[in-house]
C-alpha positions as CSV (number, residue, x, y, z in Angstrom):
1,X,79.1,-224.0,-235.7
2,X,79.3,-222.7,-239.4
3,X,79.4,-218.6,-239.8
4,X,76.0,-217.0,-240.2
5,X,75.9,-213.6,-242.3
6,X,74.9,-210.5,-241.3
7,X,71.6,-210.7,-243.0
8,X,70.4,-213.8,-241.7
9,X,71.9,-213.1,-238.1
10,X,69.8,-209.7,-237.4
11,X,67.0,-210.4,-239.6
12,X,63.9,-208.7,-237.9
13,X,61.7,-211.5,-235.8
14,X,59.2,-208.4,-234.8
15,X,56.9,-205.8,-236.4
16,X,59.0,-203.3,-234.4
17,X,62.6,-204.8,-235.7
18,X,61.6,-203.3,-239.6
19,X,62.8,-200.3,-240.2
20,X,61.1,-197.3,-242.1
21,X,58.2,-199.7,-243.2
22,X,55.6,-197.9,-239.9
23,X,53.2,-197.4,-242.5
24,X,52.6,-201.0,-243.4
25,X,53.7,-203.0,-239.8
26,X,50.8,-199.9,-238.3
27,X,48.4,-201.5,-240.8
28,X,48.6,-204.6,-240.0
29,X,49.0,-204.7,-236.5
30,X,45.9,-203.0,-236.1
31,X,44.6,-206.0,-238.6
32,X,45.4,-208.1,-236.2
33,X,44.0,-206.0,-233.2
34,X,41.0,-205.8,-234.7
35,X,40.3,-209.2,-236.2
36,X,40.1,-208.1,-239.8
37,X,43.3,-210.1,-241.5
38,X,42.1,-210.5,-245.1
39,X,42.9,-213.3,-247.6
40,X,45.5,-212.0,-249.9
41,X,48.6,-209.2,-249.4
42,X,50.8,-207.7,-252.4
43,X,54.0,-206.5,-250.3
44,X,56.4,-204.7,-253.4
45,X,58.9,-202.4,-253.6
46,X,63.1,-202.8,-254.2
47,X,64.8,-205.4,-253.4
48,X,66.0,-205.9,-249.8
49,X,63.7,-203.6,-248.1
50,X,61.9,-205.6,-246.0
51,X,58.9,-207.9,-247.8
52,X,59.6,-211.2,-246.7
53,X,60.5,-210.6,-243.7
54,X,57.3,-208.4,-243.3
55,X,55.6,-211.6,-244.1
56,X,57.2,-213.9,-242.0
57,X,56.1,-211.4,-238.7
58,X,53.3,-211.7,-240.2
59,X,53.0,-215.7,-240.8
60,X,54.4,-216.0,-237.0
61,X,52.1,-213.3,-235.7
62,X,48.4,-214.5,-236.9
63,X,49.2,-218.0,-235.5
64,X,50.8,-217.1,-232.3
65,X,49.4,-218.7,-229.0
66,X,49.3,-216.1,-227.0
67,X,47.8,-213.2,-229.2
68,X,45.3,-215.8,-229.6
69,X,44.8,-216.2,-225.8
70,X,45.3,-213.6,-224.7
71,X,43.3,-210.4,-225.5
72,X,45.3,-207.8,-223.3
73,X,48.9,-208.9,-225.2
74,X,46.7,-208.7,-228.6
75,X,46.1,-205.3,-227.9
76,X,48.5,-203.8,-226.0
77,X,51.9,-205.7,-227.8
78,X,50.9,-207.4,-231.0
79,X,53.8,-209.0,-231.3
80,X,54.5,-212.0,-231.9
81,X,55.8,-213.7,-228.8
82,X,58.5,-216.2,-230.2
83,X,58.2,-218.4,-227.1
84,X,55.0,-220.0,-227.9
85,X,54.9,-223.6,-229.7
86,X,54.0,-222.0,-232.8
87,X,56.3,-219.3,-232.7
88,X,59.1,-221.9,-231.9
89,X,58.4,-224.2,-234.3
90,X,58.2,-220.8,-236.7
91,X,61.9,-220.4,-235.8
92,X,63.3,-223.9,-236.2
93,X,61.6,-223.7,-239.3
94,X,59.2,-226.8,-238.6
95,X,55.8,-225.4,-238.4
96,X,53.5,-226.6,-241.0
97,X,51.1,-224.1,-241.2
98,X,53.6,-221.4,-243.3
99,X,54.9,-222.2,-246.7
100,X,57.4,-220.5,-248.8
101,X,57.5,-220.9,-252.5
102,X,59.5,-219.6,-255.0
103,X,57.8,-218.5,-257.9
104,X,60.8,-217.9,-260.1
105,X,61.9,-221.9,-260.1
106,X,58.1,-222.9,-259.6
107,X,55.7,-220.7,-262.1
108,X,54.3,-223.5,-263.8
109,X,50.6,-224.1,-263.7
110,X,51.4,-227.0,-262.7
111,X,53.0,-226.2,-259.3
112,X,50.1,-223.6,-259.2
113,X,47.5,-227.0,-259.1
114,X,50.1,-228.5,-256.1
115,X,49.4,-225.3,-254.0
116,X,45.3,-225.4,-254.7
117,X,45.3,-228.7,-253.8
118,X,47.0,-228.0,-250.3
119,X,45.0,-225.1,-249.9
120,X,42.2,-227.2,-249.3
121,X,43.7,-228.9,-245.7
122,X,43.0,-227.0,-243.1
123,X,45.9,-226.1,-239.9
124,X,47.3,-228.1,-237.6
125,X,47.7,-225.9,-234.9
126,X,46.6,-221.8,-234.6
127,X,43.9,-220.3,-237.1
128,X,45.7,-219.5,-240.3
129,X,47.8,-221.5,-243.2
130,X,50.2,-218.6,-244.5
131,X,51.3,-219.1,-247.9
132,X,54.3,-216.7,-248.7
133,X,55.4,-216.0,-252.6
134,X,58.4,-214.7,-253.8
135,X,58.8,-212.9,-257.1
136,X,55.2,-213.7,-257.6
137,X,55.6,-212.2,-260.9
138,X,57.6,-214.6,-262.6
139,X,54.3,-216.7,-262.5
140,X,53.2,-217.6,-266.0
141,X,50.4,-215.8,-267.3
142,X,48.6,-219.2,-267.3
143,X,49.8,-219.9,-263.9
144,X,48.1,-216.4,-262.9
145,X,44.6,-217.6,-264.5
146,X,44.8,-220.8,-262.6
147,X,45.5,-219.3,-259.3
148,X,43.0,-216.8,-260.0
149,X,39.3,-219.1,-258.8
150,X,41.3,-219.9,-255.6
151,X,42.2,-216.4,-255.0
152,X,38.4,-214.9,-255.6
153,X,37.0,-217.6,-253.2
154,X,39.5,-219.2,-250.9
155,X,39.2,-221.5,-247.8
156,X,38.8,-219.3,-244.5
157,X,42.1,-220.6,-243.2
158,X,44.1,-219.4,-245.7
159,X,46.1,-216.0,-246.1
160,X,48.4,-215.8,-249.0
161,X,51.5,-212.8,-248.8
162,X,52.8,-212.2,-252.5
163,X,56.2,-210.4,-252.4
164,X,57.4,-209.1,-255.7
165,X,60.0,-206.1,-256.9
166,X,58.4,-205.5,-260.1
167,X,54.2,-204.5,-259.3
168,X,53.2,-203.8,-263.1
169,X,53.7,-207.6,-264.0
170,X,50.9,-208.7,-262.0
171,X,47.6,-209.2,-263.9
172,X,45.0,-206.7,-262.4
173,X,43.0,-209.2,-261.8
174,X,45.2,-210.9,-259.3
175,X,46.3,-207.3,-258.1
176,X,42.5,-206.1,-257.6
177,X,41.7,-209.2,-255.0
178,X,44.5,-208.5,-252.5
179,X,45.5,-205.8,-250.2
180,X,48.5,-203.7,-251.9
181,X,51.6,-202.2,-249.7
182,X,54.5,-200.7,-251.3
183,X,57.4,-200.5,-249.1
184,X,59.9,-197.3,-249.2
185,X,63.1,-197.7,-250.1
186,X,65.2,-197.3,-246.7
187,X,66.7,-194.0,-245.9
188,X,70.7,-193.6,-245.6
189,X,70.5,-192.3,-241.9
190,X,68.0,-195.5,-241.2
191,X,70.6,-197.5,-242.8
192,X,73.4,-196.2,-240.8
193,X,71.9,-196.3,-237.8
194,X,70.7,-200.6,-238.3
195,X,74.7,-201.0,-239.4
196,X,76.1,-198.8,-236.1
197,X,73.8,-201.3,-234.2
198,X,75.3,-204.5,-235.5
199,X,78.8,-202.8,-235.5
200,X,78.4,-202.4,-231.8
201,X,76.8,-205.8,-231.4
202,X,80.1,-207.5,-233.3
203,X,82.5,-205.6,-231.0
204,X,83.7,-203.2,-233.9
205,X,84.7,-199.5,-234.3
206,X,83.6,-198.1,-237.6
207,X,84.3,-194.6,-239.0
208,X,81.2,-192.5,-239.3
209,X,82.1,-191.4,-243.3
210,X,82.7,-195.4,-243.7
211,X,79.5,-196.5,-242.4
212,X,78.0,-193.7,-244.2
213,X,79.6,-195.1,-247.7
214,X,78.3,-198.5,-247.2
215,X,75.0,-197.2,-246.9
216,X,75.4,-195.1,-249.7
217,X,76.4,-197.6,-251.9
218,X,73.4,-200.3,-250.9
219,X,71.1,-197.7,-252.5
220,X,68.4,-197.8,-250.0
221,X,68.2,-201.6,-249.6
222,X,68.9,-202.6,-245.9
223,X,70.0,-206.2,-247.1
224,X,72.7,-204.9,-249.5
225,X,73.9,-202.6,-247.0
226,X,74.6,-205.9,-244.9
227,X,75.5,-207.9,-247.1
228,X,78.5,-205.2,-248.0
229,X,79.3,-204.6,-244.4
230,X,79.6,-208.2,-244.4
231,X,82.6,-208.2,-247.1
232,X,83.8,-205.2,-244.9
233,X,84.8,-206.8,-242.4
234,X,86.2,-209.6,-244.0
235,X,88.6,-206.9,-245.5
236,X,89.2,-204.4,-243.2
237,X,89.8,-206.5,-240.2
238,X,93.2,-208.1,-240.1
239,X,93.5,-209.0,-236.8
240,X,91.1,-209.9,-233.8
241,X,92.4,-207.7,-231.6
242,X,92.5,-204.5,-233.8
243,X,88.1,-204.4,-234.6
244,X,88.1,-200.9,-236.6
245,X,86.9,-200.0,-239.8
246,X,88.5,-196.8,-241.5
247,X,87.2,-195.0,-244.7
248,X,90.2,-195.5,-246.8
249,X,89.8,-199.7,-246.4
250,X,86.0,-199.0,-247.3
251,X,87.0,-196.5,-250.2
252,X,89.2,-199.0,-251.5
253,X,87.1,-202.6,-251.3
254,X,84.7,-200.6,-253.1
255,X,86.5,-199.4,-255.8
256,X,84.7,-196.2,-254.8
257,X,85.6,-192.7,-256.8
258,X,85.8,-190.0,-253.7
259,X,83.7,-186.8,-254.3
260,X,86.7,-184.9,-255.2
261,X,87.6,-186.2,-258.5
262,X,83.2,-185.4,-259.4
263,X,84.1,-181.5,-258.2
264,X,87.5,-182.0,-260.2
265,X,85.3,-182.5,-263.5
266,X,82.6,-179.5,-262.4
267,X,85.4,-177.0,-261.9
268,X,87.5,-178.3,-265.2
269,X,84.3,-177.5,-266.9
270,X,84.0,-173.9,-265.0
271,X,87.2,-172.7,-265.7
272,X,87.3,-173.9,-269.5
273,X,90.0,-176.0,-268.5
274,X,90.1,-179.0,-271.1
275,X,93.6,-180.3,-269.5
276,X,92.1,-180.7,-266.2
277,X,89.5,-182.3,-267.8
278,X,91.4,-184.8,-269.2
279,X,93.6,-185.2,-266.0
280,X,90.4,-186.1,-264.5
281,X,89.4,-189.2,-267.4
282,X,93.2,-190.5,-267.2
283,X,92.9,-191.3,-262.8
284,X,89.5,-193.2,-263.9
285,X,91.4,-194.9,-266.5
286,X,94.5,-195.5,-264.9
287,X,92.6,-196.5,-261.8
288,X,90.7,-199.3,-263.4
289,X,87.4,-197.3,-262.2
290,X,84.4,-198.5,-264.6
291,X,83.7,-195.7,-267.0
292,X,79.7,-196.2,-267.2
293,X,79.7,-196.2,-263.0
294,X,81.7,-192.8,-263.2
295,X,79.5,-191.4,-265.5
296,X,76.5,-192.7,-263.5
297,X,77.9,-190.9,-260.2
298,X,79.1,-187.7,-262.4
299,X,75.1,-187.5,-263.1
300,X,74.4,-187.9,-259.4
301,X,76.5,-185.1,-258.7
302,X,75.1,-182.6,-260.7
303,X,71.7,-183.7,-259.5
304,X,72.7,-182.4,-256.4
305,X,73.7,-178.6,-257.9
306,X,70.1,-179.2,-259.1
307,X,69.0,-179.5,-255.6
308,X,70.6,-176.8,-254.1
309,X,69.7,-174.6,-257.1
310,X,65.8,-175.4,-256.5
311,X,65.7,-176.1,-252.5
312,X,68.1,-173.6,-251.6
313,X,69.1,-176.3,-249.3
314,X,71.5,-179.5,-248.8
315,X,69.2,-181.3,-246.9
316,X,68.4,-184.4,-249.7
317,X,72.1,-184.4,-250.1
318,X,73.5,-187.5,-248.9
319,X,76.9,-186.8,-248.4
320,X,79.1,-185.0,-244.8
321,X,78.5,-181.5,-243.9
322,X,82.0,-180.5,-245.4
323,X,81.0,-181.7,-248.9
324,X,77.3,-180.3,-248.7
325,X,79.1,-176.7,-248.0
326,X,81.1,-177.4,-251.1
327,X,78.0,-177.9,-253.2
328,X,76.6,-174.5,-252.0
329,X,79.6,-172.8,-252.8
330,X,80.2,-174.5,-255.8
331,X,77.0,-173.9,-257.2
332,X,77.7,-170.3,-258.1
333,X,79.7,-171.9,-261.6
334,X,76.7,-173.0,-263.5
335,X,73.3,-171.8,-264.1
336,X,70.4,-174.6,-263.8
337,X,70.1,-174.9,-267.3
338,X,73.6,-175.5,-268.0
339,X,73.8,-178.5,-265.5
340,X,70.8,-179.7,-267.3
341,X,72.5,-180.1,-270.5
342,X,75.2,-181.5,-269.0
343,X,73.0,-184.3,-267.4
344,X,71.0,-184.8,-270.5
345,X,74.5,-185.5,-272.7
346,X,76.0,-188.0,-269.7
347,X,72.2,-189.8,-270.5
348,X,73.1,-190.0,-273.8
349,X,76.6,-190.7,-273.8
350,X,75.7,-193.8,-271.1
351,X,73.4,-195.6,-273.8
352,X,76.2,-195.0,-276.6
353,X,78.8,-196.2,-274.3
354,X,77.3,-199.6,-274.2
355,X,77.5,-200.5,-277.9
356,X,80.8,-198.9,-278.5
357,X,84.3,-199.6,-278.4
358,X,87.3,-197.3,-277.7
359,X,85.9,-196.8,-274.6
360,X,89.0,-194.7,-273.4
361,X,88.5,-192.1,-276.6
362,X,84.8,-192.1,-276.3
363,X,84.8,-191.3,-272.2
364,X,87.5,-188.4,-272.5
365,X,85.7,-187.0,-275.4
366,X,82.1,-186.7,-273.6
367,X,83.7,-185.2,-270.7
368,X,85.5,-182.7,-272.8
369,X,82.0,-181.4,-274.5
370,X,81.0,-180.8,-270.9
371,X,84.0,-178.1,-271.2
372,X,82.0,-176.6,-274.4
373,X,78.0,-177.3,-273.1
374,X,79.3,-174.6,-270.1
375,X,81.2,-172.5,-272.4
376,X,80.0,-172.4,-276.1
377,X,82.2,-170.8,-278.4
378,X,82.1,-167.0,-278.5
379,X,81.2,-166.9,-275.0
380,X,83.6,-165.5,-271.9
381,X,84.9,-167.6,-269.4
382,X,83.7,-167.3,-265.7
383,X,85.9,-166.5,-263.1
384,X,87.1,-170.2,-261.6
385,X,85.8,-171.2,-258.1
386,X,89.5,-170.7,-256.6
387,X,89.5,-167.3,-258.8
388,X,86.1,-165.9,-257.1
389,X,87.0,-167.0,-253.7
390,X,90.9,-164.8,-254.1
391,X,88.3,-161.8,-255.3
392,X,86.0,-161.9,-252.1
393,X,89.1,-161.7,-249.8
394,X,90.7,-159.0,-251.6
395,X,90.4,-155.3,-249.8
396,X,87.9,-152.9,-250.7
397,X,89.3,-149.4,-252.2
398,X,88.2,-146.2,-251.6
């Protein structure tokens, strides 16, 4: 039997199975238990978070046989039951009463005039003909105004689930005759915890700061974060026998810049120390690490002296306790205006960076005027981090 990946493997086949979306599976199920499923569903938000999916639970659930027979399982479970005829045929991907189009190879108004003409036939088994669309808003503009009399006034049988990432290309007037639910982008301890779960399913051992870096660098979208765990354990795992997953295999199939070379550049720019700062620009060079992506995480890293600055708190750092105590004590070097102006010249040094050349010159000189935005000329250097911490141990006198 040919490998299946992660994604497909542990896709959700229940309302209950998608995580952090309780707002919208809530809403629906209580559709269902109360018999007031409307006619057309926007589902957006980023990528991999859980839309089609959502609509596939929800294709299965409207047709299955026994939320239709039985009024104590409606209530009490709505859940699709997956042993039902529908539900199996749902699952072998036979059932003829769900359709999924995709409206980035079929935006045409033509194609639009296929699917109004099969609107018209009615099921052949259970209540409902689902009609899922991805990236509904590739649709042509025409393609919208064609779609848009079948929408306003469509057959009683028919529930159409549009799933798109980008909400503000859909004409309002499509938008305005549907039901709209934005799903959240996935948080990192969710994320971890649906990856410990396969981990544990597929027999392996992974390291808590490794799982914590794949979930990191999915950026909120579950099936990114599986998709990478995927190429994980293609590379980490060399043998059968030995199933374990350390950071520094992770740290390295990434191509992943650790934390410390980001509080490198930070305490360079404390101390006034343009030679450190440069040490700093020759590892990302010499390491073949991508100059824009360092830049992009730098500005991530001072976001978080912003946080701990405003919150007097770590808690919307993502990142292990060791390194949130490091922000707090780090945080001390800069006022909040300073790390402003130090994100608002990585901003602008990331659009110039794109149309340049002499990439190497260009990236050590922005990160050397971070050196002179914390200390302009005329004005005395701060005591360095290592500096202030030698001054709090050393005795009092008198």
């Amino acid at each position: 039997m040919s490998y299946q990946v992660i994604a497909r493997k542990y896709r959700p086949k229940k309302f209950a199975e998608i995580t952090a979306q309780e707002h919208i599976t809530r809403t629906i199920q209580n559709s269902l238990r109360l018999g007031r499923v409307g006619h057309g569903y926007i589902f957006s938000g980023l990528r991999g978070v859980g839309k089609t999916t959502a609509a596939r639970v929800f294709a299965k659930a409207v047709n299955c046989s026994r939320m239709i027979e039985d009024p104590v399982y409606l209530k009490e479970v709505t859940e699709p039951c997956g042993e039902c005829e529908s539900c199996r045929d749902f699952e072998q991907g036979t059932s003829l009463n769900i359709s999924e189009f995709d409206a980035a190879s079929n935006n045409s108004v033509d194609d639009i005039r296929l699917l109004r003409e099969n609107v018209r036939y009615g099921p052949q088994k259970g209540r409902y003909r689902v009609y899922i669309i991805d990236e509904v808003h590739m649709l042509s503009t025409a393609a919208f105004n064609a779609f848009l009399k079948t929408l306003e006034e469509p057959p009683a049988h028919a529930i159409f689930i549009f799933a798109t990432t980008e909400l503000h290309k859909i004409p309002p007037t499509i938008a305005s005759r549907c039901q709209r639910f934005n799903f959240k982008r996935i948080p990192l301890e969710e994320i971890e915890k649906q990856l410990r779960g396969i981990c544990e399913a597929e027999r392996i051992d992974i390291d808590s700061d490794a799982l914590q870096l794949v979930g990191r660098k999915a950026q909120g979208s579950m099936r990114d974060a599986q998709s990478i765990l995927d190429q994980v354990i293609a590379f980490a795992i060399e043998q059968d026998e030995e199933r374990s997953i350390h950071y520094d295999k992770v740290a390295e199939l990434l191509n992943y810049i650790d934390d410390d070379q980001f509080f490198e550049v930070t305490a360079a720019a404390a101390e006034g120390n343009p030679a450190k700062m440069l040490d700093v620009a020759r590892f990302v060079i010499d390491n073949g690490y991508d100059e824009q992506d360092f830049l992009e995480k730098l500005i991530e890293h001072l976001r978080n002296f912003l946080i701990v600055y405003n919150l007097r708190s770590t808690r919307l750092i993502e990142r292990p306790e060791p390194v949130k105590e490091r922000y707090q004590r780090d945080a001390a070097c800069f006022t909040p205006q300073v790390i402003m102006q130090m994100i608002d010249l990585l901003l602008q040094a990331q659009k110039e960076l794109k149309f340049q050349f002499e990439y190497q010159f260009r990236f050590e000189l922005v990160l050397l005027k971070l050196v002179e935005v914390a200390h302009p000329v005329g004005t005395a250097l701060p005591a360095a981090p290592s500096e202030r911490v030698a001054e709090k141990k050393k005795p009092m006198i008198g």
